[in-house]
Structures are given as C-alpha cells and as structure tokens.
N, C-alpha and C positions, 0 to 999 in steps of 0.2 A: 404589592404582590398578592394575588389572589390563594386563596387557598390550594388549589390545584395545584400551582406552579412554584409555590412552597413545599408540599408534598414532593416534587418531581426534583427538585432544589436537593432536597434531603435525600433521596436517592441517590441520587447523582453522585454528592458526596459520600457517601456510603462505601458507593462501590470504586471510586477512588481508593477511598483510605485502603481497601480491601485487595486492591491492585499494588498499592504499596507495600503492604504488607508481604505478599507474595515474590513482590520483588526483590523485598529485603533478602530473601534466600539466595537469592541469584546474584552475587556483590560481584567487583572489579574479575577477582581472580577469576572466576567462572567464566568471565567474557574474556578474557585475556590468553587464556588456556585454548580456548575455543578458536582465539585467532590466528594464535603461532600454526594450527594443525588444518585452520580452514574447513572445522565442524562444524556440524549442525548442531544447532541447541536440543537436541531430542528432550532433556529431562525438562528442561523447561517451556516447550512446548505442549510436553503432556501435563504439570502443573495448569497450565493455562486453559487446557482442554477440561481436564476433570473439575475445573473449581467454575466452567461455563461460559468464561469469558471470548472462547472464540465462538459460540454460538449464540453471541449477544442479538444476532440480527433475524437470528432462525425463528420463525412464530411458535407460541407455548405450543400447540397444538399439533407441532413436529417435533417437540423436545425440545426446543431452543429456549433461550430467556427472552424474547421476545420485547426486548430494548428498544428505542428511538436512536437513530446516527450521533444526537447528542450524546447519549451515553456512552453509541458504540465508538464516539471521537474521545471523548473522557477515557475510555480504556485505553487506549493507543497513546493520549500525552501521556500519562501516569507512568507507563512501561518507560517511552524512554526519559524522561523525566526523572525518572528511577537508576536511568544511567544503561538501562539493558535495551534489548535491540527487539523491536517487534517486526521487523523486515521477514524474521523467518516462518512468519504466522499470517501477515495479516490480508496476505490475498483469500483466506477462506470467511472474511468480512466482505469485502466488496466485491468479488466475485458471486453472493449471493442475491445481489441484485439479479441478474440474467436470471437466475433460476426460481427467486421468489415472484420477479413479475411478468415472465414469460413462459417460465415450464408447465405444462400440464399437472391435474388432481395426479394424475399417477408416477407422473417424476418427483415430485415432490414427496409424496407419500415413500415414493422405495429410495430414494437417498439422503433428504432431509437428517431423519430421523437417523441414519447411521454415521452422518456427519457430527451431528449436534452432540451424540453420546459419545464423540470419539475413534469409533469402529472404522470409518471412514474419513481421510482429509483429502480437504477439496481446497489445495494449494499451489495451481500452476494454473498457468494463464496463455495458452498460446494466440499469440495475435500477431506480434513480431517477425519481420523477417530480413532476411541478410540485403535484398534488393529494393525493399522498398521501406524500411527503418518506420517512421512513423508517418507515412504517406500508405495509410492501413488500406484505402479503395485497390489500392495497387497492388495487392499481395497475389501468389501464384500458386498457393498451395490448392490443391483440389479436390474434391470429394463428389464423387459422380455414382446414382444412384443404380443400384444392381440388385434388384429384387426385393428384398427386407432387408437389405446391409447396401454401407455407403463407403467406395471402396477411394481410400484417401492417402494423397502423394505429395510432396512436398519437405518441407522445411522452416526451423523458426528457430528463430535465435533470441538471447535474452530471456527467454523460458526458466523464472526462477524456481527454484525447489522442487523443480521436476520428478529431481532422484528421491525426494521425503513426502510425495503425493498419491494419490491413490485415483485420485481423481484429476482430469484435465481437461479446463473449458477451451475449446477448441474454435476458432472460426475461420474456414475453409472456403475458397468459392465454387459456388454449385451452380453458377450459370458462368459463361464467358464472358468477359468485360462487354466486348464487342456487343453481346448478343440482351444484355439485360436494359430494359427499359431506363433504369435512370441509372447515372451514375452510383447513386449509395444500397441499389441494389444487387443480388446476383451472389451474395457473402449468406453463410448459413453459420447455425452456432450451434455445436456437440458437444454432449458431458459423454467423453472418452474414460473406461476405463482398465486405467494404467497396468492395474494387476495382469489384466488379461494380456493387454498389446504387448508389453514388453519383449523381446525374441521372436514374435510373431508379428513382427509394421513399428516397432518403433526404437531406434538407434537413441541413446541416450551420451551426450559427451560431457562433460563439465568445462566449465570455461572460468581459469584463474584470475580474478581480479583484483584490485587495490585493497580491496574490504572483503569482509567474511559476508557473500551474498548466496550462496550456492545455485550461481545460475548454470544455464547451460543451453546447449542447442540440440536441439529434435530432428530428427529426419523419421520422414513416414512413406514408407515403402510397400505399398499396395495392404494398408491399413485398413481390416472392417471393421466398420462398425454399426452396430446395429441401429436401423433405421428407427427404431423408438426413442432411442439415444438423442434424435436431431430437437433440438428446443423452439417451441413457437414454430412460425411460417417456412420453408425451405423460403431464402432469397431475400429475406427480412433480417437477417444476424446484425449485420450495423447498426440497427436503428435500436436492439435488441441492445448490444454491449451499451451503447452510449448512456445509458442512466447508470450502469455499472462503474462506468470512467468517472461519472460524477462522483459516484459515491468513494469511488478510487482516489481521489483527489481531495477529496476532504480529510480523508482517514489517514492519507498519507502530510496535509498540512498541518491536522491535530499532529500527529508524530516529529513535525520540526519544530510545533509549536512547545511542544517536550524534551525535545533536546535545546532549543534555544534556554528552555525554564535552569535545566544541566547544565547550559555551560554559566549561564548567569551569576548561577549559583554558587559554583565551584572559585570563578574567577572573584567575585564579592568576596567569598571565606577567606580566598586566599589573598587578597587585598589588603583585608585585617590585618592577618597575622603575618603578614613577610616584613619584616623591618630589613630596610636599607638605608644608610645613611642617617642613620639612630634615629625615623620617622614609616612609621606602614604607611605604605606603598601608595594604599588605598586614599592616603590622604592628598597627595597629591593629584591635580586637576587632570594632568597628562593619561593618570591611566584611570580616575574615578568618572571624568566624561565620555569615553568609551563603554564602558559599563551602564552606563546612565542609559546613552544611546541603543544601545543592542535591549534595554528593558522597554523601552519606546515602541521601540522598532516591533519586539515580540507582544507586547499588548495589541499594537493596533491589527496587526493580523490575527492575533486568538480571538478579535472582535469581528472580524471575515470570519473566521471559522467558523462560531458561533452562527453569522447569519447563515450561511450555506447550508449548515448542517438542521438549523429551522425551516428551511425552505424548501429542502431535501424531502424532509418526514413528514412536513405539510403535504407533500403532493405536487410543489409550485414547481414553474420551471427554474433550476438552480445554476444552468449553464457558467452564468458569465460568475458566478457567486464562489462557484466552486474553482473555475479557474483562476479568480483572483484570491482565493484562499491558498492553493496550491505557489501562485508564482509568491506571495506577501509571505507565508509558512517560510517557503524553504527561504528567501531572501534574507529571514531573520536569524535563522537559524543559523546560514552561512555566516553573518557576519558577527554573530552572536562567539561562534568556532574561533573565526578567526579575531575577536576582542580577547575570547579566554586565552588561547595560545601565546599570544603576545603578550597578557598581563603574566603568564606564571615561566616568559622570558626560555630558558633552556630548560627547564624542568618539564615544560609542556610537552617535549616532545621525548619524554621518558616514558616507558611503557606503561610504569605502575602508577602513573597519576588518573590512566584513561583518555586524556584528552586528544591523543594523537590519534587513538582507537575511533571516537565519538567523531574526529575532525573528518576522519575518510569515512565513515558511515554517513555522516551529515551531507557530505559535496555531491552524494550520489541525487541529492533531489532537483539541483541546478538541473539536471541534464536528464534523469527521469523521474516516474513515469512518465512525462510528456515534460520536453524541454519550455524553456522558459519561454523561447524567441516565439513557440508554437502558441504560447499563453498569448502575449504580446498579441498577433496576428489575427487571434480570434477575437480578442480585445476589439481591437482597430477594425476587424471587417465586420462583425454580431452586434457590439454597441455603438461604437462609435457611428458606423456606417461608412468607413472607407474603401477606395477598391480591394479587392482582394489581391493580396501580394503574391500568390502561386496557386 
C-alpha cells in the first residue's frame, strides 16, 4: 500500500471510530421508543448534521467535508452497524449527486451551503408513483412551463421523509411521452422548495408501514415553481437522476453491509453465552454454521461495495458494480436477519433485544430502492447481453 492510500486507509478509519462513537448515544431504547410512536429520529439526525457527517459528499468549497463514496459508504455501515437506522437521513447523500454534477455555479452556490451547515435538508426524493412503481419512463406527473415558473400536477408515492425535508428533488415530465424524441427523454428534474409549497400545490399524507420509515405520498396541485429551480437541460432529468441511483445503491448496500456486521455480531455473543443442555449453543454445528455462512455471505458483498464505491469516485462507469452491490448487500443482510433471529430462538422476537426492530428495517432492501428481480434484469440484459425481459 502506497502512501497515499495509507493516508486514505487512516482516514477512513478515523471517521468510523468517530461514527461509532456518536452512535453510542443513540443505544436500543432510543430506537425502540421511536418505534412504538413511528418518530422521526430528529435528535439524531441533528447529531449527524452538526458533527458533518451528512454533508460528507458536499465539496469543501460549499461547506461540506468533501469525502469520497468510500467514506461516504463507511459512514452509513458504521450507523447501522451501530445498531441505529440511517434510513432517516441518508437520501441527503445520494440525492447530491443530481445537484453536484448537474446543477448550475448558482444552484449550488444558494443551497449547497445551507444544506451542508444544516439550515436546510435535502431529504425526499420524488420519483415514484402509484401507476407506474419503478417503470420511472412511465410516470404522469407534469410540469409545464408558464413564464418564469413551472406549474406542476401530479402525484408520487413512497416519498420518504417528505414531512422532515426542506427540500425535494422532484422529477416531472416536461414534454409528452408521445411527443419526446427517445424514450428516456421528455422527464426534467426540480429542487422544489418545501417550506414554500406546502398549503399552496403540495398535500402531504403519511403512509403506516411495517418499519419506522416515514414515508408518504404527495399530491401536487397546480404547484410553481420557479423556473431557476429546473436542474441541467429541461428533457434531460433521467439521464440526470441515474448516476444519483448509482450512488443510491451503494450507500444503501454499505447500510445492509452494517446491519448484516449487527446481526452477526449479536447472534455470535449470543452463541457464547446461551447454555442449553449444559453446552453454549454456539458450539454446536447446527447453529455455529449458519453464522459462519451469513459472515461469508456479508464479506463477499462488502467487497462489491467496496468495488463500486471505487469506481464511483473514480469517474468510471459503475452501473452493473452498483447494482450488484445493492442486490449481494441486501441479500446478506436478509439472511444475515434471519440466521440471528433463529439463533436467539424466542428471545429474537422480544422487543428489548432489537432484533425484530433491525429484522423489519432490513427486509425493506429486498424490495427497495429498486427491487431485486429489477437488479436480476439489468444484470441479464447490460452484461450478460440477453433479450430484454420487459
């Protein structure tokens, strides 16, 4: 290892330890409290803001720490790894992609910098929608141009943190399907702000799930916004979001890569110490090769992670790197879930151990941000070279 990447080495860990530390505040009851009432983590949200960690990706020169993906993927395992939940934070990571390499000197200039100090969070992501789920060319939301302001109708669902956002990257179609040159044209992408819309174009509902996600769904009812607001090219937004998705896809594999490390962990300790039949547990084949397996399973993916998140910040194309990080991530982590639950038998599914909490947090990456089958298909039709299945 060269000097350099010793230096970088050393960093890296740094701001681990640094993330763990922080997290220590943030222990079981905190999450647990939070889940019976389906809160937001506000205090620890703002911990995370003030000590810089969510503006790991922002450049010095907007106030951010101005990190590589590698580190900003080391922040996200460490959270949950730590046992705590970074769901409620970490769209204002990978949502910065659209804006750091598509926004103009002057977007960046007026919200970068309010982001990065806190002033401003930039934590909802609308893309989604009730008719066309992740078949995103399809979506009907609209934004049609009216002077200096783009007057915007529609609906989106799955819109997480809407209600704790300040800010919301928005993509809309600004030309008719019919009518735009290619397919992945015709889609435009807006930094919407929320403070304003609210009561004036934008319905806010929350939507109860399994897990403490605080998503929701948006309705935008003759919504302006102002025409300096639209990011990069009008008709370009697709092409726009998709390095975003990449970067979305890693940060969210680092994060299974961190709860697979949690459950590993938990279910090992508890291996040790549970005597049954006047022998720990752990000694036995039955449940110490399960365990074994799920540590397998989560290295070989934290070694995906790692490539993607290099090839990410290199510049390269990271497509299929990131996709295989995302489906290999969560894969491990599910089974990772379900090896702990089963080793700690009825106990697992007691409130105060975590694990049932960590089990529903975890299942959500099977199925998003982009399901697994969608991984699969991109797989098969980008590398491999097979027909396209839809």
């Amino acid at each position: 290892m060269d000097a350099e990447a010793q230096h970088a080495a050393e960093d890296i860990a740094q701001i681990r330890d640094a993330v763990r530390a922080l997290c220590a505040k943030f222990p079981g009851e905190y999450w647990r409290a939070l889940d019976r009432e389906r809160a937001y983590p506000t205090e620890f949200v703002a911990a995370l803001t003030q000590a810089g960690f969510l503006a790991a990706l922002i450049p010095e020169e907007h106030g951010g720490s101005g990190l590589s993906m590698t580190a900003a993927a080391a922040i996200m395992e460490e959270i949950h790894a730590s046992g705590c939940n970074g769901a409620a934070c970490h769209a204002q990571m990978y949502t910065m992609g659209t804006l750091l390499r598509h926004g103009s000197a002057a977007q960046k200039a007026c919200w970068l910098p309010k982001i990065a100090s806190g002033e401003l969070r930039l934590q909802a992501f609308g893309v989604t929608e009730p008719t066309s789920g992740s078949d995103t060319l399809n979506l009907r939301t609209t934004a049609v141009r009216e002077g200096d302001h783009y007057v915007i109708n529609g609906q989106k669902i799955w819109t997480s943190r809407a209600e704790h956002s300040d800010l919301l990257l928005l993509l809309a179609r600004t030309t008719a399907r019919e009518q735009a040159r290619k397919r992945t044209e015709g889609l435009s992408v807006f930094l919407v702000d929320m403070r304003l819309a609210q009561g004036t174009g934008i319905s806010i509902n929350p939507i109860r799930t399994m897990m403490n996600h605080a998503t929701t769904e948006l309705f935008f009812d003759d919504l302006r916004v102002p025409a300096e607001n639209l990011i990069g090219e009008e008709g370009q937004g697709f092409r726009y979001i998709l390095s975003g998705m990449n970067a979305e896809r890693i940060l969210i594999a680092a994060e299974c890569i961190g709860d697979a490390k949690w459950f590993i962990a938990k279910a090992t300790a508890y291996a040790k110490e549970r005597v049954v039949f006047g022998r720990p547990i752990g000694q036995n084949q039955g449940v110490q090769f399960p365990i074994a397996r799920a540590y397998s399973q989560m290295r070989a993916a934290e070694l995906m992670v790692r490539e993607a998140a290099s090839r990410y910040q290199a510049g390269e194309d990271c497509g299929a790197e990131a996709n295989m990080a995302k489906l290999l991530g969560a894969d491990a982590s599910w089974s990772a879930a379900d090896m702990c639950l089963q080793t700690h038998g009825g106990f697992g599914f007691a409130e105060e151990f975590d694990i049932e909490r960590k089990f529903r947090e975890t299942r959500l990456y099977q199925t998003a941000p982009i399901s697994t089958n969608l991984i699969l298909s991109y797989l098969a039709e980008h590398v491999l070279g097979l027909p396209r299945s839809y």
